[in-house]
MIMAR-26718 format. One record per residue (C-alpha): residue number from 1; x, y, z; residue in three letters. Coordinates in Angstrom, 3 decimals. Layout:
N
k:NUM; u:X; v:Y; w:Z; r:ala
...
***
This chain:
233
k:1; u:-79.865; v:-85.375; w:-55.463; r:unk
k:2; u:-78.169; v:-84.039; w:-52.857; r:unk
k:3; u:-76.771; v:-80.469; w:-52.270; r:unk
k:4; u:-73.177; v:-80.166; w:-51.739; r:unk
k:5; u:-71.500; v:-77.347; w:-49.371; r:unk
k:6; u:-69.191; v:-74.999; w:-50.773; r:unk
k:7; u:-65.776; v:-75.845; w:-49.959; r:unk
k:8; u:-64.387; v:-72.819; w:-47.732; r:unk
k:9; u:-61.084; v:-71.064; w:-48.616; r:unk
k:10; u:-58.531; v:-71.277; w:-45.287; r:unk
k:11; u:-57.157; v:-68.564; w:-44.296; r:unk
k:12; u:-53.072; v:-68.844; w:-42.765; r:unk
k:13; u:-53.232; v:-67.811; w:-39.547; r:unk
k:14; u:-49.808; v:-65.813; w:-38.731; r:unk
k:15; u:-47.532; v:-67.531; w:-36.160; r:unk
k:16; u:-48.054; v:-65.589; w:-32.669; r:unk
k:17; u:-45.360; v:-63.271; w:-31.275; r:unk
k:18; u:-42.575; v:-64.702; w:-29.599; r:unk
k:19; u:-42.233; v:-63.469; w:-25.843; r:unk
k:20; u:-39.078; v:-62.066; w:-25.265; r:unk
k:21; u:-37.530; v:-62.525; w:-22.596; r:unk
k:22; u:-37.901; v:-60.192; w:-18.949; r:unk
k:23; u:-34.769; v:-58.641; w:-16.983; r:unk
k:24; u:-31.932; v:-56.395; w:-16.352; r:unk
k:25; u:-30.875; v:-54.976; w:-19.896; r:unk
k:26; u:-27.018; v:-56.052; w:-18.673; r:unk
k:27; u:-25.591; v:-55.742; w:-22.318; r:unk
k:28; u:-26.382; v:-52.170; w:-22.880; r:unk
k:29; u:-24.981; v:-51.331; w:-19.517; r:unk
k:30; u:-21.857; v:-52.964; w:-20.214; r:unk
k:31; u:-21.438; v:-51.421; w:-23.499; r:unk
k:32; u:-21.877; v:-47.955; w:-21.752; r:unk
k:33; u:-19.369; v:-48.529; w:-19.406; r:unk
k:34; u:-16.820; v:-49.564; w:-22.179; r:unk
k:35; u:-17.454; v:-46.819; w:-24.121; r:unk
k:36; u:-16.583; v:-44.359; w:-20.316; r:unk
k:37; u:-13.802; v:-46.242; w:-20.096; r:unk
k:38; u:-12.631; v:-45.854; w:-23.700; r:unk
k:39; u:-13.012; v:-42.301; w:-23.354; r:unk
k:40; u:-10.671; v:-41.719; w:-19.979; r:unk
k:41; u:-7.920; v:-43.934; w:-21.609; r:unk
k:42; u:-7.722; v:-41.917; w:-24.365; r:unk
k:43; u:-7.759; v:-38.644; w:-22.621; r:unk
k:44; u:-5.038; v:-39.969; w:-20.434; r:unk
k:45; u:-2.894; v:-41.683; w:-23.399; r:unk
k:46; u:-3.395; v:-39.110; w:-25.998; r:unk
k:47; u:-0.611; v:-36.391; w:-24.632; r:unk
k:48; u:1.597; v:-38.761; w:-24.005; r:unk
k:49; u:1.352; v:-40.296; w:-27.247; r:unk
k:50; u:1.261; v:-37.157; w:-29.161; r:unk
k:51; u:3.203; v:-34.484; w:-26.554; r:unk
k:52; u:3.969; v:-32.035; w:-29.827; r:unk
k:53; u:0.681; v:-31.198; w:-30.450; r:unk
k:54; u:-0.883; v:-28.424; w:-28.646; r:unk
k:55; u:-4.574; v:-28.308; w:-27.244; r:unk
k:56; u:-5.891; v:-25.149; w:-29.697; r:unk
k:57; u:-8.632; v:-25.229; w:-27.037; r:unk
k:58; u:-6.258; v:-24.780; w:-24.109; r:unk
k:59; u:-7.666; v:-22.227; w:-21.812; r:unk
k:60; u:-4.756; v:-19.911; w:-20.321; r:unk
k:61; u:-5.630; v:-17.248; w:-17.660; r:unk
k:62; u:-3.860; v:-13.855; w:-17.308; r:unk
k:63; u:-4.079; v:-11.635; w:-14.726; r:unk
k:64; u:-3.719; v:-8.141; w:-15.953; r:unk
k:65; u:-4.538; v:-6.642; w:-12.360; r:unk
k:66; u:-2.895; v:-3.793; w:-10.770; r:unk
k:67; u:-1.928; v:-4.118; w:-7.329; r:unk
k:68; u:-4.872; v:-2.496; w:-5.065; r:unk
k:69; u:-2.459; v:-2.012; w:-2.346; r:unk
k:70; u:-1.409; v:0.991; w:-4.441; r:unk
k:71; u:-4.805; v:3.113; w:-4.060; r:unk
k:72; u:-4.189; v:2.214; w:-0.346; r:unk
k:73; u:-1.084; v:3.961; w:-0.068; r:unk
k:74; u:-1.665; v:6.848; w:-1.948; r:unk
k:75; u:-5.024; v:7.419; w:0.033; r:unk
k:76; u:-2.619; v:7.903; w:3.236; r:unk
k:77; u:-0.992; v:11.034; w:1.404; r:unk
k:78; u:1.413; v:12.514; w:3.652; r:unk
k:79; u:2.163; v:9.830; w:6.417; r:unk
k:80; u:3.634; v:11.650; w:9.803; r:unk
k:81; u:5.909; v:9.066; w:10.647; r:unk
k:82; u:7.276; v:10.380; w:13.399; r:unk
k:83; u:7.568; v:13.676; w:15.738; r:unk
k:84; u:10.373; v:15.197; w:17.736; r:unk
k:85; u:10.327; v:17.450; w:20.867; r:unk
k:86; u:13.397; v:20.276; w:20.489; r:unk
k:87; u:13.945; v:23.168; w:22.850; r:unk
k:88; u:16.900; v:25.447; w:21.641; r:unk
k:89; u:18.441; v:28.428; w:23.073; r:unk
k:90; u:18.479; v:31.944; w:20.701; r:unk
k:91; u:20.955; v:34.308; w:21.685; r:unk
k:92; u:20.176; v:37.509; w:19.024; r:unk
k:93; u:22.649; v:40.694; w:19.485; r:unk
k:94; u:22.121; v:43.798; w:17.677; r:unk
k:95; u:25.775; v:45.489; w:17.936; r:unk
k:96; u:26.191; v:49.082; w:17.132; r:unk
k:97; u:29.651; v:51.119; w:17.116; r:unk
k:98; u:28.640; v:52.602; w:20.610; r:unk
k:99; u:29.386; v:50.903; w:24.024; r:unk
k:100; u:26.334; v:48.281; w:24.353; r:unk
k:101; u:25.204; v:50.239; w:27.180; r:unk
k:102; u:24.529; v:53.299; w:25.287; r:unk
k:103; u:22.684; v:51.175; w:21.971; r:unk
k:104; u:22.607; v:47.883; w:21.212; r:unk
k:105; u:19.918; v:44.712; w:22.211; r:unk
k:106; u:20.699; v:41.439; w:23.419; r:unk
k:107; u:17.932; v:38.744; w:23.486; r:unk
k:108; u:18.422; v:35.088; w:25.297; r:unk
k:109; u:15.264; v:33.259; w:24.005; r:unk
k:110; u:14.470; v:29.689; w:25.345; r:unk
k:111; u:12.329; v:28.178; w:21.890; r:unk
k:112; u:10.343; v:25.446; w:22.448; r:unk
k:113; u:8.693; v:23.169; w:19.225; r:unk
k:114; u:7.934; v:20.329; w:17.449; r:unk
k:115; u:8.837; v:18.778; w:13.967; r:unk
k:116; u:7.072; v:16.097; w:12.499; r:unk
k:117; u:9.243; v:13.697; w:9.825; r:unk
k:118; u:6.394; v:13.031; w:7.043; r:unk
k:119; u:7.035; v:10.157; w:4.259; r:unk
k:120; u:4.844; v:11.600; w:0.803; r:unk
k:121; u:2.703; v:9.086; w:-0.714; r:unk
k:122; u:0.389; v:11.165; w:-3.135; r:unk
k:123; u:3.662; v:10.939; w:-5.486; r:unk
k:124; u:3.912; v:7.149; w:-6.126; r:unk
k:125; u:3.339; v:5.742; w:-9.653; r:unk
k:126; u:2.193; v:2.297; w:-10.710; r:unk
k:127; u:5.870; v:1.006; w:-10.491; r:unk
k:128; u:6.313; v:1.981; w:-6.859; r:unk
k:129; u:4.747; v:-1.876; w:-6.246; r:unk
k:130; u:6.201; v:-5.083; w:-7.193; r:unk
k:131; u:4.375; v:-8.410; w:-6.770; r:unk
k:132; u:5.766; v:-11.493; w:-7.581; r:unk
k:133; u:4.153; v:-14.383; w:-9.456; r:unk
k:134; u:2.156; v:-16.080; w:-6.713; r:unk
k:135; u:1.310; v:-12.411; w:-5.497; r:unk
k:136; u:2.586; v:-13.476; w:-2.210; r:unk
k:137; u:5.594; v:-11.337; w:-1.669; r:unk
k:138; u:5.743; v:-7.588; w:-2.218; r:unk
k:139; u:8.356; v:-4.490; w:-2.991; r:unk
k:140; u:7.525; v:-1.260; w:-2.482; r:unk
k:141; u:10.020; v:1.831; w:-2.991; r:unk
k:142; u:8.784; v:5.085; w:-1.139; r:unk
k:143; u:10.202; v:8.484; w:-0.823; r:unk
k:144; u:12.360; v:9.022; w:2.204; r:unk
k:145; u:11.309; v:11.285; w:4.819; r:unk
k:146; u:11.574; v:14.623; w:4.895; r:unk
k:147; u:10.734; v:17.168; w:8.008; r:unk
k:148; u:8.135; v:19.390; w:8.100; r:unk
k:149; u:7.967; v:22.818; w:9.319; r:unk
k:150; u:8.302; v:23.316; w:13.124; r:unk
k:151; u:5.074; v:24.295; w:15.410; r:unk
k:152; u:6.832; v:26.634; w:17.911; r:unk
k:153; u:5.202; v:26.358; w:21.114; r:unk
k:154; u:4.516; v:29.933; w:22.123; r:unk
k:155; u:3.022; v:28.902; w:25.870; r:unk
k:156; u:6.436; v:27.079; w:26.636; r:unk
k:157; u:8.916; v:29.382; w:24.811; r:unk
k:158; u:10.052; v:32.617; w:26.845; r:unk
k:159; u:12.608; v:35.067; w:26.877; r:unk
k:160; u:15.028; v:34.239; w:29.265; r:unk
k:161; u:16.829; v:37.894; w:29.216; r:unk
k:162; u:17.112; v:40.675; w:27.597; r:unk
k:163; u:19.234; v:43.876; w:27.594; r:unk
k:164; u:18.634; v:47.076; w:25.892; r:unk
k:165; u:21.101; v:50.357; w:25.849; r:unk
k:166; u:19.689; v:53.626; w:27.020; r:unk
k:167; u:18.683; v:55.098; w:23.733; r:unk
k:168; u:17.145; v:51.557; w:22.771; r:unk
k:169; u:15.168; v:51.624; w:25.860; r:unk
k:170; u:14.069; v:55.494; w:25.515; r:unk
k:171; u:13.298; v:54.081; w:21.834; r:unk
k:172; u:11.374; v:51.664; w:22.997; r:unk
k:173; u:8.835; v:53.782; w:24.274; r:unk
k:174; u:7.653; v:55.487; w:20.912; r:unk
k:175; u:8.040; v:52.272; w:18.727; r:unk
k:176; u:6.345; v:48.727; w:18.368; r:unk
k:177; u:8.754; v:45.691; w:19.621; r:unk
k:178; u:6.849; v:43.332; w:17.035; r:unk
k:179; u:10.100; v:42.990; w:14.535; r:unk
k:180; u:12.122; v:42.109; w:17.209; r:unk
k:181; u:10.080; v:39.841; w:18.657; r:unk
k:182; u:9.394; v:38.039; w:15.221; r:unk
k:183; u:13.256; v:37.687; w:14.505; r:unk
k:184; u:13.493; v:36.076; w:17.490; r:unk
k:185; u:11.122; v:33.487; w:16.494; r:unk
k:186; u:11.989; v:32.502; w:13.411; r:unk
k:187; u:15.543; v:32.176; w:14.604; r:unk
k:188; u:14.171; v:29.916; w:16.946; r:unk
k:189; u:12.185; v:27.709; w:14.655; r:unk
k:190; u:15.471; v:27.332; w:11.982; r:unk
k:191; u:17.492; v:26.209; w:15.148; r:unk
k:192; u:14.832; v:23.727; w:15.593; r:unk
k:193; u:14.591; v:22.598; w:12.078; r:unk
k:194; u:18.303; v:22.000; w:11.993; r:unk
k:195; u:18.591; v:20.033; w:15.025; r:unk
k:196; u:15.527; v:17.738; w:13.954; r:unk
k:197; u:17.630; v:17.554; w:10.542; r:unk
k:198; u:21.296; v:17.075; w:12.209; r:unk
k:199; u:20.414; v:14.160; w:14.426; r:unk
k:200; u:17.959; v:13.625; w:17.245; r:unk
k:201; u:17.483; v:9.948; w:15.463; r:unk
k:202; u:14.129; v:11.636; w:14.022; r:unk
k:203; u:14.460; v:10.263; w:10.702; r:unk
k:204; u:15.641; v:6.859; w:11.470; r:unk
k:205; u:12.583; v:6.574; w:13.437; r:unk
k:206; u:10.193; v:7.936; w:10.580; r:unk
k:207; u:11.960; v:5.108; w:8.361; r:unk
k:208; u:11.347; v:2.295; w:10.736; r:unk
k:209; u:7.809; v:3.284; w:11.593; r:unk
k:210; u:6.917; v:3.541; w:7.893; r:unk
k:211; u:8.212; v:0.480; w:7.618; r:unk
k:212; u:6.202; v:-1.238; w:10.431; r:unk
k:213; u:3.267; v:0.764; w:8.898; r:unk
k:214; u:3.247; v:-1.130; w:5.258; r:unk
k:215; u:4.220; v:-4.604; w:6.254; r:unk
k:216; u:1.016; v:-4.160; w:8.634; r:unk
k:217; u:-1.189; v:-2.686; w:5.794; r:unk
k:218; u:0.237; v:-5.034; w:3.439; r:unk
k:219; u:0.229; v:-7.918; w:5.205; r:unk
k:220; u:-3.853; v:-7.486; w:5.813; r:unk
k:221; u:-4.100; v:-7.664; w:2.006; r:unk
k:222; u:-2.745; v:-10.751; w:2.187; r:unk
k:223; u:1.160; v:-10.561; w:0.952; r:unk
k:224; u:3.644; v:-13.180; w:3.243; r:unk
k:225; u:6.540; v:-10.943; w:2.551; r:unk
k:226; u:6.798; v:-7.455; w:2.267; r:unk
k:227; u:9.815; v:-5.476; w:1.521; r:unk
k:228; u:9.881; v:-1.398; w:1.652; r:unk
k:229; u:12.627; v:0.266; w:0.389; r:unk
k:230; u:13.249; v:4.354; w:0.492; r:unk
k:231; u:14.661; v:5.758; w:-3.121; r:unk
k:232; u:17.604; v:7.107; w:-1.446; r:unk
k:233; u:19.009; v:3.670; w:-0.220; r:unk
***
């Protein structure tokens, strides 16, 4: 009798993997460049298609600078625009009811100074300076000029004559001539004010050199166009 084999069970084998195929993965690149171009279209359509609706996330600058230009200005103080030379002639007579050659004084002084014409700057508020929207052009409205005291120039000034009465010049001997002497000055340096006021073409000068002397300063801040005006114009 013979011996018979157990029969053995098979076993399914699964199906092995199908390769895919190697290369460039040109489908997803395509797809990414739709999608790009997608997204510029409708950035570029979208306001025209819908112009009512505003961007809430618009950004919108504002420049709430004052002009530095001002600091500047105000840093020069009192600008000496311009200075004048004056010599004058004082003629100062002390009359008495006696004959002058008895008692009385008369002084010929030749008064020699200088005046300066000086534009104040320490005085200017934050609306002295205008800029206009592309902060290219500028207005600025200064004081006008005013003149300063004169310098009377003692080494150049003399007394060009000078008469005395008898009893002025027996006078003289027993009192100080310093009075005198300081009317005489101070008449000289009111002459010269007045004449640096009355004309001399001191203060036209002072205007057009502070002119000159902003458009310069201004124009190194960067302004095309600078305008100056003076509050009394």
């Amino acid at each position: 009798m013979g011996v018979v084999a157990p029969e053995r069970t098979r076993t399914e084998q699964p199906p092995p993997p199908t390769r895919q195929p190697s290369g460039f993965p040109w489908g997803g690149i395509l797809a990414l460049i739709g999608v790009i171009v997608l997204i510029v279209a409708v950035r570029d359509w979208l306001p025209d298609l819908i112009p009512s609706i505003p961007n809430p996330f618009a950004e919108t600058t504002i420049d709430r600078s004052r002009p530095a230009v001002l600091r500047s200005i105000r840093d020069l103080s009192e600008y000496h625009a311009a200075g004048g030379h004056y010599e004058v002639v004082v003629d100062i007579e002390r009359d008495t009811p006696l004959p002058a050659g008895i008692l009385g004084e008369r002084t010929l002084f030749v008064g020699v100074g200088d005046v300066d014409a000086i534009v104040d700057f320490s005085g200017l508020d934050d609306g002295a300076v205008t800029m206009s929207g592309d902060r290219r052009d500028a207005t600025i409205v200064v004081p006008p000029p005013r003149t300063d005291r004169p310098r009377l120039d003692l080494q150049e000034s003399y007394v060009y004559d000078r008469q005395k009465g008898i009893l002025n010049e027996i006078g003289g001997l027993f009192s100080d001539d310093t009075d005198a002497q300081r009317e005489v000055y101070l008449a000289a340096e009111r002459r010269i004010a007045d004449a640096a006021r009355q004309g001399g073409g001191l203060n036209g000068r002072a205007r057009t050199n502070t002119r000159a002397m902003l458009q310069s300063l201004l124009g190194g801040l960067g302004f095309e166009q600078v305008t100056v005006r003076f509050e009394d114009e």
